[in-house]
PDB file as gemmi writes it, atoms N, CA and C in Angstrom:
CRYST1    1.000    1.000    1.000  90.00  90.00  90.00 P 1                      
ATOM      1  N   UNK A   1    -100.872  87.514-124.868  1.00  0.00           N  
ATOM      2  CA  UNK A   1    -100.482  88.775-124.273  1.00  0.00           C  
ATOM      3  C   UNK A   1    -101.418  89.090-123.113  1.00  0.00           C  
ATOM      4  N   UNK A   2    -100.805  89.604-121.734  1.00  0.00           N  
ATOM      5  CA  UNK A   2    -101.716  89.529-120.852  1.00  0.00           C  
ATOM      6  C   UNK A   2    -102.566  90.881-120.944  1.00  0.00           C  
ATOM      7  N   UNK A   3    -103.926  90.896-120.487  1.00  0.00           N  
ATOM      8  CA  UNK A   3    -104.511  92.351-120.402  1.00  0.00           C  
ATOM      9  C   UNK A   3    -103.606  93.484-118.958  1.00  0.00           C  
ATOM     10  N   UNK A   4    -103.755  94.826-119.644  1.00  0.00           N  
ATOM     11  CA  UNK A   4    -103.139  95.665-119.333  1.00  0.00           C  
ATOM     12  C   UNK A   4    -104.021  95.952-117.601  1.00  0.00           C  
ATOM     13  N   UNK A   5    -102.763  96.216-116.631  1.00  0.00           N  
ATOM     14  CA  UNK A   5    -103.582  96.125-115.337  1.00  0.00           C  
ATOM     15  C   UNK A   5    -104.863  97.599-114.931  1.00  0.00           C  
ATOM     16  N   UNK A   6    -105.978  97.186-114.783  1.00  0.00           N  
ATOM     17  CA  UNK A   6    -107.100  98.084-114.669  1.00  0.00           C  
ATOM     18  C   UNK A   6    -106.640  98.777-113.239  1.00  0.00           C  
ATOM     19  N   UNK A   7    -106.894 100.350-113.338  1.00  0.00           N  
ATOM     20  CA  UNK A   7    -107.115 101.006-112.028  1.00  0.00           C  
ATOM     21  C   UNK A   7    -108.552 101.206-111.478  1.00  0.00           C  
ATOM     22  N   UNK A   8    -108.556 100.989-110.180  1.00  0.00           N  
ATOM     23  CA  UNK A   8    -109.443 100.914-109.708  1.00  0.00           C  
ATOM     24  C   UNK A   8    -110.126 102.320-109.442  1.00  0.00           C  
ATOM     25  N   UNK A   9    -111.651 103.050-109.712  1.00  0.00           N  
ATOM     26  CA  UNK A   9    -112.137 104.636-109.307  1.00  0.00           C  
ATOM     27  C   UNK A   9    -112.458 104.690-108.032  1.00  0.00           C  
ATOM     28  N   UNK A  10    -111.737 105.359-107.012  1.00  0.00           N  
ATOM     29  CA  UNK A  10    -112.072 105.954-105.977  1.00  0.00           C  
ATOM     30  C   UNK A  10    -112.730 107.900-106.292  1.00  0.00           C  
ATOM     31  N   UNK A  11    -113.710 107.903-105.102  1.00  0.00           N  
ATOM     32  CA  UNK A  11    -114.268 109.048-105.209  1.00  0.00           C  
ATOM     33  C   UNK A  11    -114.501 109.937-104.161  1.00  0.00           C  
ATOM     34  N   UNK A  12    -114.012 110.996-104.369  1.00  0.00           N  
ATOM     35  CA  UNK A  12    -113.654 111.517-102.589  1.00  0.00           C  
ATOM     36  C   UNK A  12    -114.977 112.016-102.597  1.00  0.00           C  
ATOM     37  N   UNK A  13    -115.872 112.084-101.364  1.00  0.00           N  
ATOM     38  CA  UNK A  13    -117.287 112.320-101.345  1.00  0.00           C  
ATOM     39  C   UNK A  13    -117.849 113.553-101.685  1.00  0.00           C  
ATOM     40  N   UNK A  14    -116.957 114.440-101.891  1.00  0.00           N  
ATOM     41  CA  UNK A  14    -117.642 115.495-102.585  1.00  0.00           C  
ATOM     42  C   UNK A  14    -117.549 115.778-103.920  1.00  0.00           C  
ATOM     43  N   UNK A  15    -116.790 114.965-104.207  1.00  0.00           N  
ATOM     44  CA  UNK A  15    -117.398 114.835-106.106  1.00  0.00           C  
ATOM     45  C   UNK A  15    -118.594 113.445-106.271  1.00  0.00           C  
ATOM     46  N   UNK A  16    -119.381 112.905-105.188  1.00  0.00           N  
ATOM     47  CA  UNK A  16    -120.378 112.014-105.352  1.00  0.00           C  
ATOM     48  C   UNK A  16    -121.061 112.735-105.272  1.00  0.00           C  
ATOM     49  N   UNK A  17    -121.419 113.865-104.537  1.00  0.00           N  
ATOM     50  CA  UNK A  17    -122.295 114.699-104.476  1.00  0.00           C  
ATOM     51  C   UNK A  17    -122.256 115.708-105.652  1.00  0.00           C  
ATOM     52  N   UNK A  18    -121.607 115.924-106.009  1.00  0.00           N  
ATOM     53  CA  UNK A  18    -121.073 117.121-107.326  1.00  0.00           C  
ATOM     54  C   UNK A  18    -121.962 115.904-107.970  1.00  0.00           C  
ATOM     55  N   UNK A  19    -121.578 114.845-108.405  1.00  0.00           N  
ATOM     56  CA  UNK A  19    -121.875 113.977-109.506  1.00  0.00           C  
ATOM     57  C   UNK A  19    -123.917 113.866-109.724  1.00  0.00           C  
ATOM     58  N   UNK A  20    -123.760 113.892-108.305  1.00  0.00           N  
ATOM     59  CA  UNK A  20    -125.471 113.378-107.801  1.00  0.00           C  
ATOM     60  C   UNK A  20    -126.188 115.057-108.251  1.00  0.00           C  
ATOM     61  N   UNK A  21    -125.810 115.994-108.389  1.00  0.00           N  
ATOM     62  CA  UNK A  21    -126.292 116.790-108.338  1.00  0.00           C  
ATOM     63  C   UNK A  21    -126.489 117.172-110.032  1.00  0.00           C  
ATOM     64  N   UNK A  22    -125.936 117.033-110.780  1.00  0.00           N  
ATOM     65  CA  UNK A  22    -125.577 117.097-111.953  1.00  0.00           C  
ATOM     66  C   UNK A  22    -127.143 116.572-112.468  1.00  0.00           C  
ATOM     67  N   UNK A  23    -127.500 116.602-114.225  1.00  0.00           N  
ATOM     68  CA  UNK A  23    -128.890 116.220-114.672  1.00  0.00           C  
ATOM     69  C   UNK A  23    -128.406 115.028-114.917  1.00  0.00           C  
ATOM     70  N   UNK A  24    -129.758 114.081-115.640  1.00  0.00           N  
ATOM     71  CA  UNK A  24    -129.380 113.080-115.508  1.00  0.00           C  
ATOM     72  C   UNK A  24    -128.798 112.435-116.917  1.00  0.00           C  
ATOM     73  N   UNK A  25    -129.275 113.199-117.656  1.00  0.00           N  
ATOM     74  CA  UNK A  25    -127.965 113.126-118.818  1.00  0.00           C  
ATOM     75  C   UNK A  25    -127.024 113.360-119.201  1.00  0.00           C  
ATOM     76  N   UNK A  26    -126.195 114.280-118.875  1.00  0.00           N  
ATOM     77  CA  UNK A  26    -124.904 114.718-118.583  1.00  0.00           C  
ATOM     78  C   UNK A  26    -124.300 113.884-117.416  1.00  0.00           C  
ATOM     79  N   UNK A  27    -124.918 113.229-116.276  1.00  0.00           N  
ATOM     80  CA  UNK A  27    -124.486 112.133-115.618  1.00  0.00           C  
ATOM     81  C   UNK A  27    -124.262 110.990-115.942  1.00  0.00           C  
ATOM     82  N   UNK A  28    -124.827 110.597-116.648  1.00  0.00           N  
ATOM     83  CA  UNK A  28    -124.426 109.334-117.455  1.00  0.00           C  
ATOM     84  C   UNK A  28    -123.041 109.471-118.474  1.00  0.00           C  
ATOM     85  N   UNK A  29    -122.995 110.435-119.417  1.00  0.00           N  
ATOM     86  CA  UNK A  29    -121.986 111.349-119.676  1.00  0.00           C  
ATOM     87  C   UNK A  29    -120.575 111.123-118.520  1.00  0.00           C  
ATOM     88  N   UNK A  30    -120.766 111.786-118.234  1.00  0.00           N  
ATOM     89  CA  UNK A  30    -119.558 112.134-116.997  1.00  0.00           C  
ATOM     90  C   UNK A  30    -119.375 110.491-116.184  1.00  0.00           C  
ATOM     91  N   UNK A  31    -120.516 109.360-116.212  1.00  0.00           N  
ATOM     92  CA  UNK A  31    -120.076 108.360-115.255  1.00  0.00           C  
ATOM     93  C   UNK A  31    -119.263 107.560-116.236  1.00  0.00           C  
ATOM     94  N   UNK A  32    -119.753 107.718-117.406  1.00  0.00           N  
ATOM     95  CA  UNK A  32    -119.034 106.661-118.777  1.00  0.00           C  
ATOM     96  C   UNK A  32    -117.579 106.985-118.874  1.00  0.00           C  
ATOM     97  N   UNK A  33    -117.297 107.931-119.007  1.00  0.00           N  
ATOM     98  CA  UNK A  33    -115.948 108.922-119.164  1.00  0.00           C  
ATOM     99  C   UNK A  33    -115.225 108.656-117.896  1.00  0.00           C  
ATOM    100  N   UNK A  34    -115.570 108.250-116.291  1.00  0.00           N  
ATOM    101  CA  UNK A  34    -114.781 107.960-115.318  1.00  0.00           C  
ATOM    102  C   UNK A  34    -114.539 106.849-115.334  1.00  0.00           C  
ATOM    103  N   UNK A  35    -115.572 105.740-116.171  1.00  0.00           N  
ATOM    104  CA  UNK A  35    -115.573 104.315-116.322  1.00  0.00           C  
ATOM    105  C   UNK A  35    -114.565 103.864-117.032  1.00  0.00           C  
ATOM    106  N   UNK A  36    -114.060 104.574-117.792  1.00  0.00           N  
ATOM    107  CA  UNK A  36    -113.118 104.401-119.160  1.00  0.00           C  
ATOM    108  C   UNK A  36    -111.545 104.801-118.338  1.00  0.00           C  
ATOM    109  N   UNK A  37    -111.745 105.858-117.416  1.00  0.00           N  
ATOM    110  CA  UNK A  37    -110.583 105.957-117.032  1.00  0.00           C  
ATOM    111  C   UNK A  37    -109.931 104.587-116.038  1.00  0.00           C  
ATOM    112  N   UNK A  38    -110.434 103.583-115.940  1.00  0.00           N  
ATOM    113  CA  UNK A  38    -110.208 102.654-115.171  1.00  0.00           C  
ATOM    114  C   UNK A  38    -108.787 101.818-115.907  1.00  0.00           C  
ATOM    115  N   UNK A  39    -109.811 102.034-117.502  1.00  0.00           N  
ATOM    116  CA  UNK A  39    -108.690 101.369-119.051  1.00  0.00           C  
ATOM    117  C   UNK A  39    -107.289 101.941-118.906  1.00  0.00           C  
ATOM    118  N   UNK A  40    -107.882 103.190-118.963  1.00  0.00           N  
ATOM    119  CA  UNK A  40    -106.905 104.518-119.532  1.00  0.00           C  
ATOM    120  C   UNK A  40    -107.008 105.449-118.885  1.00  0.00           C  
ATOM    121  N   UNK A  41    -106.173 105.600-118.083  1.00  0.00           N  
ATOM    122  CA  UNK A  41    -106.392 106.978-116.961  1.00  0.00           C  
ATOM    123  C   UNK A  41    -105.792 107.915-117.551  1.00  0.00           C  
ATOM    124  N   UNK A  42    -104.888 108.418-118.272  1.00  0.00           N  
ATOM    125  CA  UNK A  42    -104.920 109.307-119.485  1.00  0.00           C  
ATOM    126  C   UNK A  42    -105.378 109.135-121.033  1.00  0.00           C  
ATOM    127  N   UNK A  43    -106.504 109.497-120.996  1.00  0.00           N  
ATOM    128  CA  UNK A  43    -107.161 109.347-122.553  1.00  0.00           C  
ATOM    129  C   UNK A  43    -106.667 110.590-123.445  1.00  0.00           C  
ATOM    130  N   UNK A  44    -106.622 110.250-124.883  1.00  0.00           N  
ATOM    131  CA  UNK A  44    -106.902 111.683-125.422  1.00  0.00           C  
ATOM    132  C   UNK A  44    -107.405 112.985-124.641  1.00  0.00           C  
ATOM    133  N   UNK A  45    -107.006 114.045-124.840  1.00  0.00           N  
ATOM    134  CA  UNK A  45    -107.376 115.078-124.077  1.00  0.00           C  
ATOM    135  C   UNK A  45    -106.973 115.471-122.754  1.00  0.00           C  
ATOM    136  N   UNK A  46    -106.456 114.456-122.372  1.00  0.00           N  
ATOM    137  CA  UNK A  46    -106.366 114.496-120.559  1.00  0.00           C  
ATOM    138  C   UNK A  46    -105.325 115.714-120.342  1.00  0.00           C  
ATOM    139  N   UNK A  47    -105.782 116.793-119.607  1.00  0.00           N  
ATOM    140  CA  UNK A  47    -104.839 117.816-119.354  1.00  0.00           C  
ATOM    141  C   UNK A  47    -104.094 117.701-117.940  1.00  0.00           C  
ATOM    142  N   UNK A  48    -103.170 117.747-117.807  1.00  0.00           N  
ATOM    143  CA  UNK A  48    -101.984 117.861-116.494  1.00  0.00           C  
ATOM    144  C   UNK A  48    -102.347 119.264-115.701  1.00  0.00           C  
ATOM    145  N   UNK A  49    -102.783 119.415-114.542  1.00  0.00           N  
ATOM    146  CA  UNK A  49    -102.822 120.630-114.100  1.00  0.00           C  
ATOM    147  C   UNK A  49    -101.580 121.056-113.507  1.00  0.00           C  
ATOM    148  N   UNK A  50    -101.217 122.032-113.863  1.00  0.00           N  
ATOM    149  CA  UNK A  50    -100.572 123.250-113.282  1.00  0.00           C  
ATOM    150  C   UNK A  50    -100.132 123.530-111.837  1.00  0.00           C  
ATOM    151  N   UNK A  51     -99.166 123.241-111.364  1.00  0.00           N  
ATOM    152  CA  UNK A  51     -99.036 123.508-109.744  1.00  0.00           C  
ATOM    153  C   UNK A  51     -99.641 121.959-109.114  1.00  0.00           C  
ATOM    154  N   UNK A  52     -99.725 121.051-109.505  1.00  0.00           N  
ATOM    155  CA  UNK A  52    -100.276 119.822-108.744  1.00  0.00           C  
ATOM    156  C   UNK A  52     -99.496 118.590-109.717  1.00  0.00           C  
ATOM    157  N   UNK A  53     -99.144 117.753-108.453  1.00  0.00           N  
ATOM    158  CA  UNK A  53     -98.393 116.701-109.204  1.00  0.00           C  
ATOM    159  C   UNK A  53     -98.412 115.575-109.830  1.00  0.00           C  
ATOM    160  N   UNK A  54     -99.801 115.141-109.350  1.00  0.00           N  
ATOM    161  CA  UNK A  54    -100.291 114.475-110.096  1.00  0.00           C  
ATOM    162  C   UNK A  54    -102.093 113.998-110.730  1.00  0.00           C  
ATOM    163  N   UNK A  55    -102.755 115.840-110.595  1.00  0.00           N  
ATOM    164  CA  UNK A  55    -103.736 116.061-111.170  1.00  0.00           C  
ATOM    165  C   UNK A  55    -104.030 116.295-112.736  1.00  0.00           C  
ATOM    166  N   UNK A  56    -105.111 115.663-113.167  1.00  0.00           N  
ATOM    167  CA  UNK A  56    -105.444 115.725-114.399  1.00  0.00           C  
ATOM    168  C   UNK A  56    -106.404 116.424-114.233  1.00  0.00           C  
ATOM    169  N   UNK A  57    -107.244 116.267-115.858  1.00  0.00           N  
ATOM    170  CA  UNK A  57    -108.644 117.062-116.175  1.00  0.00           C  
ATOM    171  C   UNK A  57    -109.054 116.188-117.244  1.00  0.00           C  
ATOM    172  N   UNK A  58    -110.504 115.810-117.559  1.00  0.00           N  
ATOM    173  CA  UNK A  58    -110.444 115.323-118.575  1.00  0.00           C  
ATOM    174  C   UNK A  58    -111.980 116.418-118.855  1.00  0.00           C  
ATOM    175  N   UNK A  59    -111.978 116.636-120.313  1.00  0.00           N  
ATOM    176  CA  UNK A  59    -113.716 117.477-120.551  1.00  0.00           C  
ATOM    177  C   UNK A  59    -114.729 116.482-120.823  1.00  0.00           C  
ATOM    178  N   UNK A  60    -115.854 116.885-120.498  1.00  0.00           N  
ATOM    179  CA  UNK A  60    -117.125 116.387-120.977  1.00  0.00           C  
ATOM    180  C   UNK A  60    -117.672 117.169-121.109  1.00  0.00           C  
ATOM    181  N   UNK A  61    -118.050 117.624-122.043  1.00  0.00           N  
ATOM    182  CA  UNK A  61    -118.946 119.395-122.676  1.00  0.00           C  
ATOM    183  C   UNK A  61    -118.461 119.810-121.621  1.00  0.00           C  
ATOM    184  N   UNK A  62    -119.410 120.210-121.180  1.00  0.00           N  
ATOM    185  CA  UNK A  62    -119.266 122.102-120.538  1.00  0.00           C  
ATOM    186  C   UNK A  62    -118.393 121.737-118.945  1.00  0.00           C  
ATOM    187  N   UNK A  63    -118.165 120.521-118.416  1.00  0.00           N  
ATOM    188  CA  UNK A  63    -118.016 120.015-117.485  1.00  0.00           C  
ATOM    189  C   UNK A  63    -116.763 119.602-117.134  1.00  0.00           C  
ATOM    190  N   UNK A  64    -116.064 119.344-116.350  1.00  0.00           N  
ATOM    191  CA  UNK A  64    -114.931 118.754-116.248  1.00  0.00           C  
ATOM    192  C   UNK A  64    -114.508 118.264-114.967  1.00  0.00           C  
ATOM    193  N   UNK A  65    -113.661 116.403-115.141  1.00  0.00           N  
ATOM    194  CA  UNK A  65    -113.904 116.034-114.205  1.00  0.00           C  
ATOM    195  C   UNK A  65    -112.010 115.864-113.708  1.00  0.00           C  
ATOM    196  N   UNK A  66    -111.493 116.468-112.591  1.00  0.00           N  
ATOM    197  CA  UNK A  66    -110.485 116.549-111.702  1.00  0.00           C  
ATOM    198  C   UNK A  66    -110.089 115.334-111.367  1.00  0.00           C  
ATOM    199  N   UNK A  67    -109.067 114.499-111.325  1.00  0.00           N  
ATOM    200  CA  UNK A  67    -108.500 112.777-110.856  1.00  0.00           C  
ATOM    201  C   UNK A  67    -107.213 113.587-110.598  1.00  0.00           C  
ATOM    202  N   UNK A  68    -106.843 112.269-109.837  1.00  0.00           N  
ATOM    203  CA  UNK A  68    -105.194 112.671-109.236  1.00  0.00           C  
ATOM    204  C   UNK A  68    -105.195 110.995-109.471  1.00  0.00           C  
ATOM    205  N   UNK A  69    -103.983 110.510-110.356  1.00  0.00           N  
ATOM    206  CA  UNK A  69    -103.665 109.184-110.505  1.00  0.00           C  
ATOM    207  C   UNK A  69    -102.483 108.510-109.710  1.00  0.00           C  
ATOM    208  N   UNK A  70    -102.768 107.828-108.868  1.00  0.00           N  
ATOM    209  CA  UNK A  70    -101.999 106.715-107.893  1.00  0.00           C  
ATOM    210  C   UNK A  70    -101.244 106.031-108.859  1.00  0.00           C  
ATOM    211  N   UNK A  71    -100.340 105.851-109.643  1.00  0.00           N  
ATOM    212  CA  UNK A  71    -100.000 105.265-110.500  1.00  0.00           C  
ATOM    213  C   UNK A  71     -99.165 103.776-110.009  1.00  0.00           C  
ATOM    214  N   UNK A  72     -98.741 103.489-108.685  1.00  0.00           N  
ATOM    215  CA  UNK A  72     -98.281 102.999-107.671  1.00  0.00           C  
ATOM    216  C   UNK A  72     -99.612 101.965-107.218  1.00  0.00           C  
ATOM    217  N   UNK A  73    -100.481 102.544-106.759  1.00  0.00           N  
ATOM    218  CA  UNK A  73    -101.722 101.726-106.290  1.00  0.00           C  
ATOM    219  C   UNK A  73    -102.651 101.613-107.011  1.00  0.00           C  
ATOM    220  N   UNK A  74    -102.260 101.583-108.700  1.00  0.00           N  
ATOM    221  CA  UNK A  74    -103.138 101.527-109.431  1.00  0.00           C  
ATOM    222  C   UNK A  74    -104.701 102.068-109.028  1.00  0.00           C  
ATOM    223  N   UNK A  75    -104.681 103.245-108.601  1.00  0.00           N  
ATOM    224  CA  UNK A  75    -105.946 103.779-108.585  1.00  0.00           C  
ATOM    225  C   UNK A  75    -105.892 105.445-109.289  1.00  0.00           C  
ATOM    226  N   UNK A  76    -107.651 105.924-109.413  1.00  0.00           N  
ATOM    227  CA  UNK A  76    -107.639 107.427-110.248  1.00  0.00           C  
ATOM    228  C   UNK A  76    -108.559 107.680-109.386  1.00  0.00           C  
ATOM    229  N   UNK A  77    -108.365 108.616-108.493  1.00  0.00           N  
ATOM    230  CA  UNK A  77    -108.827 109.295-107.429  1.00  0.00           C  
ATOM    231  C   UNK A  77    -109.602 110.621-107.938  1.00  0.00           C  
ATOM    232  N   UNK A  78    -110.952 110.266-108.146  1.00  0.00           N  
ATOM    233  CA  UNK A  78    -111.755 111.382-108.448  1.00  0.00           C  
ATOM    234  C   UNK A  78    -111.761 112.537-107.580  1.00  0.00           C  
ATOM    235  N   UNK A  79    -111.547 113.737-107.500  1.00  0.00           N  
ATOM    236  CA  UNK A  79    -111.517 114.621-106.587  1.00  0.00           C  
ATOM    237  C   UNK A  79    -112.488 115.376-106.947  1.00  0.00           C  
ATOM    238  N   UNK A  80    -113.248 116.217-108.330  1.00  0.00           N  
ATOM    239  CA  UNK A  80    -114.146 117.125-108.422  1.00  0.00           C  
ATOM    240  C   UNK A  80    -114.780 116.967-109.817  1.00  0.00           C  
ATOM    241  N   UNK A  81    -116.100 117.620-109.535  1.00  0.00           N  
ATOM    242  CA  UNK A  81    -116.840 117.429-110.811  1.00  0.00           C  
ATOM    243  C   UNK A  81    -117.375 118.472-110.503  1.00  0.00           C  
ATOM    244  N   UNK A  82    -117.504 119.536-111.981  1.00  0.00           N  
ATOM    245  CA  UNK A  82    -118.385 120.599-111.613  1.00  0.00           C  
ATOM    246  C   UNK A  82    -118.130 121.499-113.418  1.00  0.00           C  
ATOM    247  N   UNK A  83    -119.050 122.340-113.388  1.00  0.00           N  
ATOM    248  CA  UNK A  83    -119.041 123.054-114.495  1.00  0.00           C  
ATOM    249  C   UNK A  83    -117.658 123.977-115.125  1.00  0.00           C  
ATOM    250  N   UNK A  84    -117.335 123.870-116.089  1.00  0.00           N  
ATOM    251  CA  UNK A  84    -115.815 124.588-116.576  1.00  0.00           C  
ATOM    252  C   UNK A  84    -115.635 125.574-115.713  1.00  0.00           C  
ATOM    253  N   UNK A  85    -116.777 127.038-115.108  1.00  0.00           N  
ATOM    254  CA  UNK A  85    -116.753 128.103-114.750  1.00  0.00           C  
ATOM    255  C   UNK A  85    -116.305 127.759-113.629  1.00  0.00           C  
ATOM    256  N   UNK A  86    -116.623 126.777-112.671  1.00  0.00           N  
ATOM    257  CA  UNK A  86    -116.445 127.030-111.494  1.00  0.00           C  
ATOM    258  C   UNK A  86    -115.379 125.725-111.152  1.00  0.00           C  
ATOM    259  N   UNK A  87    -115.082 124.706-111.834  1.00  0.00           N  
ATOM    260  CA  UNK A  87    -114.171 123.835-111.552  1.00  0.00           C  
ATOM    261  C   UNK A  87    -112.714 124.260-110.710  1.00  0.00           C  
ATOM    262  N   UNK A  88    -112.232 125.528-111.023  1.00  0.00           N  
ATOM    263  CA  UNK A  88    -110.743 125.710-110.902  1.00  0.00           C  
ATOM    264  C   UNK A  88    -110.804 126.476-109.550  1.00  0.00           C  
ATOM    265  N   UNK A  89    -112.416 126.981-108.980  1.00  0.00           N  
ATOM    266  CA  UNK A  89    -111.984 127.734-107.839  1.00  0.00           C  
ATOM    267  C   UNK A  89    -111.684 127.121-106.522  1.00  0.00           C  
ATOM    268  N   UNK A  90    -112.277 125.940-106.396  1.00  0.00           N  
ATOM    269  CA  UNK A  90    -111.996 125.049-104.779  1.00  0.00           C  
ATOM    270  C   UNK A  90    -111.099 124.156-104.752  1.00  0.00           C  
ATOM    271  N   UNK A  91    -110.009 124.397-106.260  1.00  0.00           N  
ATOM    272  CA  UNK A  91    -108.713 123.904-105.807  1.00  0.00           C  
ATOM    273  C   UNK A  91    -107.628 124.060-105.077  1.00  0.00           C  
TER     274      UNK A  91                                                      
END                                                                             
């Protein structure tokens, strides 16, 4: 049986910086959890946002990280990383 085709993580540069800014344990956190989405770009949990067509959410404690999945170009386009409180306002 062949393995299932991997998507590739793109990261729009201001969630590298969101990411870089973050501590460094909760970064590791949050990089493992984008690593996995490569497998499975919808894991358990993955929420569909609201008004966008093809944005997700996935949690990591207090954090949550924003993808829009290329499902076509096999890619998961990181768009934002930032704390629950403030995640939903610079959408």
């Amino acid at each position: 049986m062949p393995d299932a085709p991997r998507f590739s993580i793109v990261f729009k540069k201001s969630a590298v910086k969101e990411l870089a800014r973050c501590e460094e344990s909760m970064k590791q956190r949050i990089s493992d959890a984008i690593g996995h989405l490569s497998v499975d770009p919808l894991p358990y949990g993955a929420i569909k946002l609201e008004g966008f067509e093809n944005f997700w959410r996935i949690r990591i404690g207090t954090f949550r990280v924003v993808y829009e999945i290329q499902a076509d170009a096999l890619i998961v386009y990181v768009v934002h990383i930032a704390h629950r409180k403030d995640i939903y306002r610079r959408l």
